[in-house]
PDB file of N, CA, C and O in Angstrom:
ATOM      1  N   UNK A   1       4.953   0.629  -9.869  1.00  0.00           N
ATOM      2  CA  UNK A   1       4.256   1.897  -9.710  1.00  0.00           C
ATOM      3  C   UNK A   1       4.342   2.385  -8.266  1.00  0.00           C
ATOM      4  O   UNK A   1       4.417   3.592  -8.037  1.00  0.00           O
ATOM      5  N   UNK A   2       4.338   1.886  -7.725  1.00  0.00           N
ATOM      6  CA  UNK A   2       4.270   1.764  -5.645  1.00  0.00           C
ATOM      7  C   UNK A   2       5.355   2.276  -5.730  1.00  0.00           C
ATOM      8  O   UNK A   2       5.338   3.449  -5.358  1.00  0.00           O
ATOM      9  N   UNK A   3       6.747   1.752  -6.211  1.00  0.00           N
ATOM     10  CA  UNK A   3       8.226   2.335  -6.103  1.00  0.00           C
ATOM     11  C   UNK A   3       8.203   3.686  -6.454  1.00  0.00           C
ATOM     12  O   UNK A   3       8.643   4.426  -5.574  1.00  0.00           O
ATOM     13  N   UNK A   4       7.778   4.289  -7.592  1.00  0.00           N
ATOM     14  CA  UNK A   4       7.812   5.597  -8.539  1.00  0.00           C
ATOM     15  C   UNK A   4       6.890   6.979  -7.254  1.00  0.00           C
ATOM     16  O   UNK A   4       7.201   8.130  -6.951  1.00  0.00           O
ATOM     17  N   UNK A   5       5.838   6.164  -6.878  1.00  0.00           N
ATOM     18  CA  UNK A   5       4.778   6.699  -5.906  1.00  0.00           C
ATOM     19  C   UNK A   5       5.475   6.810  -4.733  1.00  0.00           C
ATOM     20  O   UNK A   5       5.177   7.617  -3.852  1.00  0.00           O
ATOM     21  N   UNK A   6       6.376   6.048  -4.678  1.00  0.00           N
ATOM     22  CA  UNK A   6       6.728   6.381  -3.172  1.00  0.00           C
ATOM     23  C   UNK A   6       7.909   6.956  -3.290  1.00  0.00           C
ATOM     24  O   UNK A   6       8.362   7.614  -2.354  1.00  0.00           O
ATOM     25  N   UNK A   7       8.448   6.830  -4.216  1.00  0.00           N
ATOM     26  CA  UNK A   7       9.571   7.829  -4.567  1.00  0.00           C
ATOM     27  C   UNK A   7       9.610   9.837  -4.556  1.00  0.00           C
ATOM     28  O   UNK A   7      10.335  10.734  -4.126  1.00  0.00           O
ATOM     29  N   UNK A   8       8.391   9.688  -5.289  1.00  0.00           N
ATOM     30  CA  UNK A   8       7.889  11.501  -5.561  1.00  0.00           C
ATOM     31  C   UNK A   8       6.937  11.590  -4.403  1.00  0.00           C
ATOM     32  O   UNK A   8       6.410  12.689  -4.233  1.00  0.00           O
ATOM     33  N   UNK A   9       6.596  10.509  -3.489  1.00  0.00           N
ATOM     34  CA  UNK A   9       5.719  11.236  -1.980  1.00  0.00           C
ATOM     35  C   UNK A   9       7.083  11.968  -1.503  1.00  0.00           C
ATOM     36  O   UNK A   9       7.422  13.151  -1.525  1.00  0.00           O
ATOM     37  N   UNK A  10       7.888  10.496  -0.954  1.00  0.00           N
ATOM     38  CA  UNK A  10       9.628  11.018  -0.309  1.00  0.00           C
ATOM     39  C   UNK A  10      10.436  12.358  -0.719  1.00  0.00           C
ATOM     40  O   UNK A  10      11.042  13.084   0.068  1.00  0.00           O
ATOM     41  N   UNK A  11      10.348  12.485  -1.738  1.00  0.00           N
ATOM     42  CA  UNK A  11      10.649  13.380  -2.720  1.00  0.00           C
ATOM     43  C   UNK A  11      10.326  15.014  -2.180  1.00  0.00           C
ATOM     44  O   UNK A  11      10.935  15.897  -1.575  1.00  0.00           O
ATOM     45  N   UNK A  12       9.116  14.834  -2.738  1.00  0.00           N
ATOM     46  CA  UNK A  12       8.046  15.723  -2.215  1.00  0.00           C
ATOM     47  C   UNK A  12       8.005  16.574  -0.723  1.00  0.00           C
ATOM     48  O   UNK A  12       7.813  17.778  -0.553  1.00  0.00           O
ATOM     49  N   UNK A  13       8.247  15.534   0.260  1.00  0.00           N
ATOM     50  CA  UNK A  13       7.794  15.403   1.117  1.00  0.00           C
ATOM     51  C   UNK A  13       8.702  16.193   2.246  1.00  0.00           C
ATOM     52  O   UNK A  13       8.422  17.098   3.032  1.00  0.00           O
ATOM     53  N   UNK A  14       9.828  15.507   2.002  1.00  0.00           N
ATOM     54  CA  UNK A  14      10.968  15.412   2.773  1.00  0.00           C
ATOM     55  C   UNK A  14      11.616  16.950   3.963  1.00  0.00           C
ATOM     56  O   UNK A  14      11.984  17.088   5.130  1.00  0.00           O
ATOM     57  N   UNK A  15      11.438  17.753   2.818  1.00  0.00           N
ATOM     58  CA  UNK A  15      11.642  19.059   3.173  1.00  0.00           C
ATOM     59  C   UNK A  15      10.596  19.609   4.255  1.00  0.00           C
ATOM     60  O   UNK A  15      10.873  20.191   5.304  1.00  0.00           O
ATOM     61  N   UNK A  16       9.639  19.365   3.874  1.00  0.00           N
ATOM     62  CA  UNK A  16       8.285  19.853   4.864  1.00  0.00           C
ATOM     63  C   UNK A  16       8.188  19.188   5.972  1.00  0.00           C
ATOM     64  O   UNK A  16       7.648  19.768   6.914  1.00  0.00           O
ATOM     65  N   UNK A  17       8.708  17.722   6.173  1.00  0.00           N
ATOM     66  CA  UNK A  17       8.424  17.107   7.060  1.00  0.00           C
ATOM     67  C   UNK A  17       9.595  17.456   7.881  1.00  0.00           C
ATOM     68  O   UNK A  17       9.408  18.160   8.873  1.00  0.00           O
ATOM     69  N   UNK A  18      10.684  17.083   7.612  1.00  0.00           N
ATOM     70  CA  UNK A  18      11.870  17.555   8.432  1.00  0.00           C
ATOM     71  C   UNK A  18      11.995  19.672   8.829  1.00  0.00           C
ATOM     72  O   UNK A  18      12.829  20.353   9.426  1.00  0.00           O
ATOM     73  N   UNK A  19      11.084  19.898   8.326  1.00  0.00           N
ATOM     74  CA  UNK A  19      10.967  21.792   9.281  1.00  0.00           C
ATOM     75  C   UNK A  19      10.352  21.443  10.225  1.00  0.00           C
ATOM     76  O   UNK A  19      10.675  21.792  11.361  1.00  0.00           O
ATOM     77  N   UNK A  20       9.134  20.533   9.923  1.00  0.00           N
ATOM     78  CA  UNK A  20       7.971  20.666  10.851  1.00  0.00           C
ATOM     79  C   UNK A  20       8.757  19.385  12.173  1.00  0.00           C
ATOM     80  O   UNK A  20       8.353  19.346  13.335  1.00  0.00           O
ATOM     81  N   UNK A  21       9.254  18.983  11.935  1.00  0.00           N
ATOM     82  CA  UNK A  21       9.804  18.015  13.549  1.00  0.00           C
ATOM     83  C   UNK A  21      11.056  18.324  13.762  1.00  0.00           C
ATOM     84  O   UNK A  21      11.635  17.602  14.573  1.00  0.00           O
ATOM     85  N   UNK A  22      11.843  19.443  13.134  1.00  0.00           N
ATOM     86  CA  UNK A  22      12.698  20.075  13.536  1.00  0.00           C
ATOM     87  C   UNK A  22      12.270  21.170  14.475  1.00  0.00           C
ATOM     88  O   UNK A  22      12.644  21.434  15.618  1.00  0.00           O
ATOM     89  N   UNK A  23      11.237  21.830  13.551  1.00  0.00           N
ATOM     90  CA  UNK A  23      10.509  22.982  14.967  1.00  0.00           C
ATOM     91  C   UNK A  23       9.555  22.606  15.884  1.00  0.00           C
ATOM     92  O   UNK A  23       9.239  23.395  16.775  1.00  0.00           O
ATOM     93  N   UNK A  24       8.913  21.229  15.776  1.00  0.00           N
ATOM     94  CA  UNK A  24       8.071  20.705  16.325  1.00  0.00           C
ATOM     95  C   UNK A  24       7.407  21.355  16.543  1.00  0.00           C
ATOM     96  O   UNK A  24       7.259  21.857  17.658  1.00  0.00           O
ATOM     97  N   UNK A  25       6.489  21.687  15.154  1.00  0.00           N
ATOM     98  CA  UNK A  25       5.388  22.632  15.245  1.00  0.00           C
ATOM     99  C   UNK A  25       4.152  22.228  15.720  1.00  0.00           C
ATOM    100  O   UNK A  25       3.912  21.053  15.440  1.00  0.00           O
ATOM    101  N   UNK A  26       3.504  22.655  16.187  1.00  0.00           N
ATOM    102  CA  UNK A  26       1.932  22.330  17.246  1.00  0.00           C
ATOM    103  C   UNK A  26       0.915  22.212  16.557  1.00  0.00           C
ATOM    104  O   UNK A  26       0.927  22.461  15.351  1.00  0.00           O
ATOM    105  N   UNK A  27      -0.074  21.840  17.155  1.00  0.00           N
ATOM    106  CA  UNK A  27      -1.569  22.040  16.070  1.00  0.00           C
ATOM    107  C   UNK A  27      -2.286  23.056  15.895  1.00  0.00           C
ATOM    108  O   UNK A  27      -3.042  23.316  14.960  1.00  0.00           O
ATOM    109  N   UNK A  28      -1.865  24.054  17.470  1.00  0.00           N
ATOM    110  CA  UNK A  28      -2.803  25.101  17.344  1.00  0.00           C
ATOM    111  C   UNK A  28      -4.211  25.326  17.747  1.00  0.00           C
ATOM    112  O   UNK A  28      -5.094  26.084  17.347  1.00  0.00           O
ATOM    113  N   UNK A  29      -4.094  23.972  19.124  1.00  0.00           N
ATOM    114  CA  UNK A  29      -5.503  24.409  19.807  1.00  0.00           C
ATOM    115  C   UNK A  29      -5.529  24.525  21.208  1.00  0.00           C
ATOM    116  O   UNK A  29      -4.355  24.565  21.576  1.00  0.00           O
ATOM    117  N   UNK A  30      -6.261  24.597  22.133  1.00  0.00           N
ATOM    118  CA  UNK A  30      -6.162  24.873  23.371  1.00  0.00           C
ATOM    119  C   UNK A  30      -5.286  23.626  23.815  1.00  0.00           C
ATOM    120  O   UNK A  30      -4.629  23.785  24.844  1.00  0.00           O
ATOM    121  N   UNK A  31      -5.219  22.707  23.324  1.00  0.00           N
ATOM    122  CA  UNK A  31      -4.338  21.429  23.788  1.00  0.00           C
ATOM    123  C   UNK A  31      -2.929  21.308  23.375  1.00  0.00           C
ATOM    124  O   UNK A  31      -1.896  20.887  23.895  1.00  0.00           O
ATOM    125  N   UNK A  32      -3.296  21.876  22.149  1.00  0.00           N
ATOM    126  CA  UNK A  32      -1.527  21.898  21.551  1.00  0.00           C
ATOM    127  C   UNK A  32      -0.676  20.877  21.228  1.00  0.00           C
ATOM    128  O   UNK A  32       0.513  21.174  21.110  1.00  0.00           O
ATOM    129  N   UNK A  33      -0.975  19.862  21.074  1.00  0.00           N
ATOM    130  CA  UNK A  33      -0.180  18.466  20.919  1.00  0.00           C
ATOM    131  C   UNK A  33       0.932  18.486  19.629  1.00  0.00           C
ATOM    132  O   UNK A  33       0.385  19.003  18.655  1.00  0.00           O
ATOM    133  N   UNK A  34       1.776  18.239  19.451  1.00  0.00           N
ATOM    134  CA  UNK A  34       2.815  17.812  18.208  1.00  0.00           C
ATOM    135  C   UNK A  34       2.721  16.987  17.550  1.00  0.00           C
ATOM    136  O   UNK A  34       3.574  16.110  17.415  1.00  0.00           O
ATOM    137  N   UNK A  35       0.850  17.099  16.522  1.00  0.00           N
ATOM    138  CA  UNK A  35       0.907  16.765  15.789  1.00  0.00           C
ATOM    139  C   UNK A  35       1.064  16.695  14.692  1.00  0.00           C
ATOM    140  O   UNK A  35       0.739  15.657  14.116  1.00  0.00           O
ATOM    141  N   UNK A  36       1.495  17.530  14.144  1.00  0.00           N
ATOM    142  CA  UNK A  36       2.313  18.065  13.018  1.00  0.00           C
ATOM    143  C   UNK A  36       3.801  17.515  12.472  1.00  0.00           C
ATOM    144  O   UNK A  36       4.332  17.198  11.407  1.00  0.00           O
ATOM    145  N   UNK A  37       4.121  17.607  13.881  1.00  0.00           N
ATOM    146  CA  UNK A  37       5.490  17.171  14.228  1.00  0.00           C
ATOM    147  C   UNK A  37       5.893  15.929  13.979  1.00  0.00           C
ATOM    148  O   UNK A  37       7.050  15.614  13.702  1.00  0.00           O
ATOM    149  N   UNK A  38       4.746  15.024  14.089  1.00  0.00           N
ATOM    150  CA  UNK A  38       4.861  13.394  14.522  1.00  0.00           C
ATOM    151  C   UNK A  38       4.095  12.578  13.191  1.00  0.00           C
ATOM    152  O   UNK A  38       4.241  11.421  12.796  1.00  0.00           O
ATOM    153  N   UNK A  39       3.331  13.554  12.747  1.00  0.00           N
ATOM    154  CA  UNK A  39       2.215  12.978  11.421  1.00  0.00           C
ATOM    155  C   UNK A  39       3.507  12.650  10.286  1.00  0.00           C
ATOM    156  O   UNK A  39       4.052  11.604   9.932  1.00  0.00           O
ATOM    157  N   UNK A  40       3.639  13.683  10.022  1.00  0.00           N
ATOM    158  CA  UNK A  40       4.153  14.398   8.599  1.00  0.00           C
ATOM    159  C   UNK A  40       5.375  12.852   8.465  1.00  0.00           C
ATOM    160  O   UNK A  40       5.019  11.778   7.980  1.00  0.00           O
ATOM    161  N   UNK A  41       6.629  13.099   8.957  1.00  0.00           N
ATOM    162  CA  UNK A  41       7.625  12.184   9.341  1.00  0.00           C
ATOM    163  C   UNK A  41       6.901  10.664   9.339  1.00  0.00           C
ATOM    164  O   UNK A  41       7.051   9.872   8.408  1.00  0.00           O
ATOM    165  N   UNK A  42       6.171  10.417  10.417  1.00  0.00           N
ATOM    166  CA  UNK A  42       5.722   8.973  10.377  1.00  0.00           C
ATOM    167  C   UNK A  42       5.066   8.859   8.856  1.00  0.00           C
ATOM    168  O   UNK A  42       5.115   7.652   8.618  1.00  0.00           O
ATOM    169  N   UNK A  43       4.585   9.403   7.925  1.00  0.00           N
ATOM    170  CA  UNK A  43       3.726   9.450   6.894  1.00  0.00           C
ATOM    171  C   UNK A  43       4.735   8.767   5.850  1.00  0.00           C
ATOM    172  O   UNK A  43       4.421   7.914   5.021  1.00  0.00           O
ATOM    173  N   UNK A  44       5.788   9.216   6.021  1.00  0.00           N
ATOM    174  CA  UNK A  44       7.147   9.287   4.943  1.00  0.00           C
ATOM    175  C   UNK A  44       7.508   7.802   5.161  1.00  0.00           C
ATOM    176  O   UNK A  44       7.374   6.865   4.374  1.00  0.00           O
ATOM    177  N   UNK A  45       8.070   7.814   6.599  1.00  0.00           N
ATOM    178  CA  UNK A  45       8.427   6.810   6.875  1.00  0.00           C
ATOM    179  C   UNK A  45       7.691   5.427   6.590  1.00  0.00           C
ATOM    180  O   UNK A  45       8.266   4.515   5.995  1.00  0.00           O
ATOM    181  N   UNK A  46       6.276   5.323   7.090  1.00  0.00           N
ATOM    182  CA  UNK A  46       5.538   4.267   6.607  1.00  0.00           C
ATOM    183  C   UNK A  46       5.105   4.262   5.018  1.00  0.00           C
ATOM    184  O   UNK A  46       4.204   3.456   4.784  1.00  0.00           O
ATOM    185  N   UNK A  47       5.408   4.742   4.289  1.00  0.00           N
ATOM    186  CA  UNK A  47       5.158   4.983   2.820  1.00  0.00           C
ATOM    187  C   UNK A  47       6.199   4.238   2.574  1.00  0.00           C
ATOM    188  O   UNK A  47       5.955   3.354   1.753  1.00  0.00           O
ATOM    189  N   UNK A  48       7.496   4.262   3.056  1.00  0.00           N
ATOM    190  CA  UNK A  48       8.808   3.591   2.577  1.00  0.00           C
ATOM    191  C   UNK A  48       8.701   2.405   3.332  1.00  0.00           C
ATOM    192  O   UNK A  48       9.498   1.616   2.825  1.00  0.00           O
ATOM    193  N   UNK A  49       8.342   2.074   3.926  1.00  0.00           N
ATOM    194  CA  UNK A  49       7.675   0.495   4.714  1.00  0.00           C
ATOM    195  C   UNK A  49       7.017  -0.290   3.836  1.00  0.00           C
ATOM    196  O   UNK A  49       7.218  -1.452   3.482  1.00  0.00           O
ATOM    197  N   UNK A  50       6.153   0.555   3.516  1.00  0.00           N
ATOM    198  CA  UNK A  50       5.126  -0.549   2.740  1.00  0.00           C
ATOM    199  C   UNK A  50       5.952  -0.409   1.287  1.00  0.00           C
ATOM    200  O   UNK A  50       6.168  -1.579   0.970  1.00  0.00           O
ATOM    201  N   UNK A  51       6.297   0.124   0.656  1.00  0.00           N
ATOM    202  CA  UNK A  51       7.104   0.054  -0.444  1.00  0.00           C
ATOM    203  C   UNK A  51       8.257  -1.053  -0.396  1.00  0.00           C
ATOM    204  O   UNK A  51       8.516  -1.806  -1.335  1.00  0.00           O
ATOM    205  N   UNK A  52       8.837  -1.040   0.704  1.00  0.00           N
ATOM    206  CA  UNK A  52      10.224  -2.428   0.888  1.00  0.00           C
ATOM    207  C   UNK A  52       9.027  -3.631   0.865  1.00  0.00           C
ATOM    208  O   UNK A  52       9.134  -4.520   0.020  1.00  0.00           O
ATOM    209  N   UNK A  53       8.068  -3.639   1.660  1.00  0.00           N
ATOM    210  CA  UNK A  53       6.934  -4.459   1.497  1.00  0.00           C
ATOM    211  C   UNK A  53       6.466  -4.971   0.289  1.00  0.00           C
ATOM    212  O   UNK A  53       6.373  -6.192   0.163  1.00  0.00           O
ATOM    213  N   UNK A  54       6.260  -4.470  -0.315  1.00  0.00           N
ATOM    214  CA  UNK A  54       5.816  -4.837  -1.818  1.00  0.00           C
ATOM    215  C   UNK A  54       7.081  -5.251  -2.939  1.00  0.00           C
ATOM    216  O   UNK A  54       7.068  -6.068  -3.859  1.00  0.00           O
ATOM    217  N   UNK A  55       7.987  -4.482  -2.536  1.00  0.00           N
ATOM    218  CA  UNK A  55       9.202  -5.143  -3.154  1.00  0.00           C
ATOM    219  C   UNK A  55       9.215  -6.664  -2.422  1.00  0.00           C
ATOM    220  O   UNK A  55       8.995  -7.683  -3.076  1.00  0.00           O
ATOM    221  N   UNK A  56       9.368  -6.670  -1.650  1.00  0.00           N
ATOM    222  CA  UNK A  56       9.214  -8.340  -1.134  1.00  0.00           C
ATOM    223  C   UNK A  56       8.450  -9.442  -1.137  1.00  0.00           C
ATOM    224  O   UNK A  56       8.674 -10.609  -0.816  1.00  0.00           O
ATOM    225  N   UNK A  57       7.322  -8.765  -1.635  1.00  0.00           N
ATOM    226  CA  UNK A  57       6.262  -9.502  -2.073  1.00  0.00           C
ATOM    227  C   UNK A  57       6.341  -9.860  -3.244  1.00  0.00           C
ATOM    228  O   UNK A  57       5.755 -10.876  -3.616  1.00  0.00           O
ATOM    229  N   UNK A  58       7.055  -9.133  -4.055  1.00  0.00           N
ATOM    230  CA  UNK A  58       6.744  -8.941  -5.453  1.00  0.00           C
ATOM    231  C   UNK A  58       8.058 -10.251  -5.651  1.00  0.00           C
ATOM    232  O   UNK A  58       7.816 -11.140  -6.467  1.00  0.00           O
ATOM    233  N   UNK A  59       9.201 -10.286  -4.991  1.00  0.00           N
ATOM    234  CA  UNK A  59      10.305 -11.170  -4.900  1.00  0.00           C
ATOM    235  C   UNK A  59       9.823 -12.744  -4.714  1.00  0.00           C
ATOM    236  O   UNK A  59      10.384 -13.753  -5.141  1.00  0.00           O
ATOM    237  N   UNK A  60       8.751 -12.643  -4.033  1.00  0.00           N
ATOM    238  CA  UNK A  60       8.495 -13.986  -2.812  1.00  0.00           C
ATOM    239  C   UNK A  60       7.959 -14.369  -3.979  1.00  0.00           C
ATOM    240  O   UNK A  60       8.557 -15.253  -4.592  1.00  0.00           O
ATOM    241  N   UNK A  61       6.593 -13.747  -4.615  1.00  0.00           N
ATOM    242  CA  UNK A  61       5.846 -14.120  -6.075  1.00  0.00           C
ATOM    243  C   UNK A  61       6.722 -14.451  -7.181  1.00  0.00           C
ATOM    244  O   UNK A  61       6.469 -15.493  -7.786  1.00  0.00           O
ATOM    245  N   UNK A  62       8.053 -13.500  -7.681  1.00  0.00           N
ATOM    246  CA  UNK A  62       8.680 -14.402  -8.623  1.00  0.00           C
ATOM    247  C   UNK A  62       9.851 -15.799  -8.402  1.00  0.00           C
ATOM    248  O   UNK A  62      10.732 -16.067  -9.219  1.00  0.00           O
ATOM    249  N   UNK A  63       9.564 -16.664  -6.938  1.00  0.00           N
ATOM    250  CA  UNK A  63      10.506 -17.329  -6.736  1.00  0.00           C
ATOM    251  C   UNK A  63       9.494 -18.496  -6.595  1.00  0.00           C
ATOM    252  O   UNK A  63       9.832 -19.673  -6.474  1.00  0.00           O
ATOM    253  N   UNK A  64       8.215 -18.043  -6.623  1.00  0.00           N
ATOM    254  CA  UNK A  64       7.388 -19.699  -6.462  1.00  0.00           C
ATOM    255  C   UNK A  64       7.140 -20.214  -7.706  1.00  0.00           C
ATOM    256  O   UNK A  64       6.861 -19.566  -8.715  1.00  0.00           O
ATOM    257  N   UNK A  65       7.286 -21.778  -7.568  1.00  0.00           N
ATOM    258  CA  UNK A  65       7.593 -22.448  -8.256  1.00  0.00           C
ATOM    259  C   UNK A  65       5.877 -22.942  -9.133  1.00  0.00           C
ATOM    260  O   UNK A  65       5.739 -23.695 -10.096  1.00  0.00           O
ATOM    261  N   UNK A  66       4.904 -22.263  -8.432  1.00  0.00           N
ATOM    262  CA  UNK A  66       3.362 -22.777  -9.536  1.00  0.00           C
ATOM    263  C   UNK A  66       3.259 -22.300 -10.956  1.00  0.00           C
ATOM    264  O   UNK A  66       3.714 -21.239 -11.383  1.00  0.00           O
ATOM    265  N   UNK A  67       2.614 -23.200 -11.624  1.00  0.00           N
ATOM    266  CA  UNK A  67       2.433 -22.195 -12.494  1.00  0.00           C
ATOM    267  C   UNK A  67       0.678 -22.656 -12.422  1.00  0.00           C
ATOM    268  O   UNK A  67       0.156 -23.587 -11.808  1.00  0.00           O
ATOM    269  N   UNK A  68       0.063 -21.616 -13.293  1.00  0.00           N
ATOM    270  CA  UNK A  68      -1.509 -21.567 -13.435  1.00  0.00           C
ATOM    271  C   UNK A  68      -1.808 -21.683 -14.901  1.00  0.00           C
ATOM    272  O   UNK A  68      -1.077 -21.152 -15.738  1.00  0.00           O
ATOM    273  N   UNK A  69      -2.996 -22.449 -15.250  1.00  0.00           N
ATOM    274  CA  UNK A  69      -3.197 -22.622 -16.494  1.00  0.00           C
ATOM    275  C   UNK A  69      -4.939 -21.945 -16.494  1.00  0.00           C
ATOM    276  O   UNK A  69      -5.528 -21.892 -15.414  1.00  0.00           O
ATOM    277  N   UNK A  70      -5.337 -21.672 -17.225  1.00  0.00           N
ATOM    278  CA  UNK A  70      -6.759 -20.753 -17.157  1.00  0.00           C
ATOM    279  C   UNK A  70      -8.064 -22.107 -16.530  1.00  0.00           C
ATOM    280  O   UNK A  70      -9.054 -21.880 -15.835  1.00  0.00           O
ATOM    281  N   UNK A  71      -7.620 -23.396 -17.051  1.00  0.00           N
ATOM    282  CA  UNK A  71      -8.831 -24.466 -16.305  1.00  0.00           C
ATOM    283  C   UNK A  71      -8.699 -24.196 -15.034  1.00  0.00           C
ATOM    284  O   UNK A  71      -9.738 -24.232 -14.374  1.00  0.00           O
ATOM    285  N   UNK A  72      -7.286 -23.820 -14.259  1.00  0.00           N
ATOM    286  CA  UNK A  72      -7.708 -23.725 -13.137  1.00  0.00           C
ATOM    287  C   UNK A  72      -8.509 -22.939 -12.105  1.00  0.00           C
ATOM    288  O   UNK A  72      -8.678 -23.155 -10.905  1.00  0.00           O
ATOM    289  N   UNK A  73      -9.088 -21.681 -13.137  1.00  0.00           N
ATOM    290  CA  UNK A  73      -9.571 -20.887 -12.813  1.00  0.00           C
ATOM    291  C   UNK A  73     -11.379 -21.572 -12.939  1.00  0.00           C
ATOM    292  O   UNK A  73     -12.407 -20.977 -12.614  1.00  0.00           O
ATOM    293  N   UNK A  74     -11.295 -22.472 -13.309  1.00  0.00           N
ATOM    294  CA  UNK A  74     -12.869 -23.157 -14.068  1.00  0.00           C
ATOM    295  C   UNK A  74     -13.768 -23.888 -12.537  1.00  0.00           C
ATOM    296  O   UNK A  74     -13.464 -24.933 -11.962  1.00  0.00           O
ATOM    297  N   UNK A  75     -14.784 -23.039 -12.226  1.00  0.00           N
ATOM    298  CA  UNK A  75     -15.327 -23.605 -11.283  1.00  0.00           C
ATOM    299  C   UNK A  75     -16.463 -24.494 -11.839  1.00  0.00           C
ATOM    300  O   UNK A  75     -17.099 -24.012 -12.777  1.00  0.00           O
ATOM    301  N   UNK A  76     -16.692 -25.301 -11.548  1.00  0.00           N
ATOM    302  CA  UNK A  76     -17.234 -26.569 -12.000  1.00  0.00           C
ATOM    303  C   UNK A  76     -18.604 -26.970 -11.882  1.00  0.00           C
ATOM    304  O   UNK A  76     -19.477 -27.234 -12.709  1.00  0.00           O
ATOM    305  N   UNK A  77     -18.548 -26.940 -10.407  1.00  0.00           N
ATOM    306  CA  UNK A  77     -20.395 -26.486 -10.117  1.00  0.00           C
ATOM    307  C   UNK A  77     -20.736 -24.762 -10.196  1.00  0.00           C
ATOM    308  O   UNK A  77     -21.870 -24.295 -10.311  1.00  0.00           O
ATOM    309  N   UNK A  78     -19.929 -24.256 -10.137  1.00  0.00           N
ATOM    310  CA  UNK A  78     -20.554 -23.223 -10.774  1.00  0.00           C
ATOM    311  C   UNK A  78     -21.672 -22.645 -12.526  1.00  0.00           C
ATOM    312  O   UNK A  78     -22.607 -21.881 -12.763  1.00  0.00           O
ATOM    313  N   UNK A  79     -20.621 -23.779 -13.458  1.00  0.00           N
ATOM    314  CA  UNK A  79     -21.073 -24.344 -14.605  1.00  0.00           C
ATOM    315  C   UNK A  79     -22.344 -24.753 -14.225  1.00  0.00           C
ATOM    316  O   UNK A  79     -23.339 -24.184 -14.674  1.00  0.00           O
ATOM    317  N   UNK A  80     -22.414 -25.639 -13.478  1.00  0.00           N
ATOM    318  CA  UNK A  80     -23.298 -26.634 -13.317  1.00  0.00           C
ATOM    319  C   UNK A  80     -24.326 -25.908 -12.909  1.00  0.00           C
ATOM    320  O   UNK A  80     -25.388 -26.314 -13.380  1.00  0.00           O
ATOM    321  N   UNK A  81     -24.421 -24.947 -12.182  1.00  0.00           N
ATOM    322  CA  UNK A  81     -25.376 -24.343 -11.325  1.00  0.00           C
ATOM    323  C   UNK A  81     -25.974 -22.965 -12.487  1.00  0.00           C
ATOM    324  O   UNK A  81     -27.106 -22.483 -12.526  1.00  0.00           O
ATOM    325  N   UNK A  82     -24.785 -22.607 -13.324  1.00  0.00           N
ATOM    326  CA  UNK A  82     -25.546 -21.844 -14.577  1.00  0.00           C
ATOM    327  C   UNK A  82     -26.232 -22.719 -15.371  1.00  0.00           C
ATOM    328  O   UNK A  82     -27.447 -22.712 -15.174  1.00  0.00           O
ATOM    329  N   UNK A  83     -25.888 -23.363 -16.089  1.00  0.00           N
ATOM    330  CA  UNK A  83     -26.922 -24.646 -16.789  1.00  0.00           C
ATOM    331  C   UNK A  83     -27.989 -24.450 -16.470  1.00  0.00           C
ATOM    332  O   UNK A  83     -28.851 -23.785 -17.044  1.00  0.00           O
ATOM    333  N   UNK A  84     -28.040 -25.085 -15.399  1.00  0.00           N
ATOM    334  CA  UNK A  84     -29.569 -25.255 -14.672  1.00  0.00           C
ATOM    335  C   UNK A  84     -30.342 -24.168 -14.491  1.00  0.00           C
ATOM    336  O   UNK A  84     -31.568 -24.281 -14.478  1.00  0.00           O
ATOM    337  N   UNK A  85     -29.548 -22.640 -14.281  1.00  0.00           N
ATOM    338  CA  UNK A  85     -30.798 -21.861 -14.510  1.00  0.00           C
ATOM    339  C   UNK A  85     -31.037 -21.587 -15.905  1.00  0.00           C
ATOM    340  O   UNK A  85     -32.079 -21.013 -16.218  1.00  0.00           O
ATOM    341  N   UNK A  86     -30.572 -21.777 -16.390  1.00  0.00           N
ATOM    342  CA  UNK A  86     -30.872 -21.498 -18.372  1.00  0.00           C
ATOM    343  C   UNK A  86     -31.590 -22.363 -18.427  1.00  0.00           C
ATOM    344  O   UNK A  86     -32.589 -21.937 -19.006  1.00  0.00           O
ATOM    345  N   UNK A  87     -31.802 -24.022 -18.010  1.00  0.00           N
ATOM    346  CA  UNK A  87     -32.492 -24.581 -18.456  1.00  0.00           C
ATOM    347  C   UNK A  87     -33.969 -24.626 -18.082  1.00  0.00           C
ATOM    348  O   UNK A  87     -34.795 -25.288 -18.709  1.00  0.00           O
ATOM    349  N   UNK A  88     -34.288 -23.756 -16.847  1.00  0.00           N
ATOM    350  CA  UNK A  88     -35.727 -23.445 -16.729  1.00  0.00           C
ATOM    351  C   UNK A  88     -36.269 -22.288 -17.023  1.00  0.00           C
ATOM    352  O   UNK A  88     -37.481 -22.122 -16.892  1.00  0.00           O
TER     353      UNK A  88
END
């Protein structure tokens, strides 16, 4: 889903971001900084970061060798500690 999402941001995006740091358009206040210019682009860019990110994660997860069975999910004194309030 992250891939598809970051596909139609990029998508989306691309055109607007590349006018705006092509003209390095301003913000529009007494200071004027290029942030417009610098947002938009970095936005794209780190969207496709964390997307190679998660592809790699998602790689690293299907190459380990555990497997999980549902007991292992079974906390033990936790049991133990429900019991005991049912039983008073």
């Amino acid at each position: 889903m992250i891939c598809v999402f970051s596909f139609c941001l990029v998508w989306g995006g691309y055109n607007e971001a590349l006018l705006k740091f092509t003209r390095m358009e301003k913000y529009g206040t007494a200071w004027n900084p290029p942030i417009p210019a610098t947002i938009k682009p970095l936005i794209l860019i780190l969207i496709v970061i964390v997307t190679i990110q998660a592809i790699s994660n998602l790689i690293a997860d299907w190459n380990k060798d555990e497997t999980h069975s549902p007991e292992d999910e079974i906390d033990q004194t936790e049991i133990e500690n429900i019991r005991r309030t049912l039983e008073k």
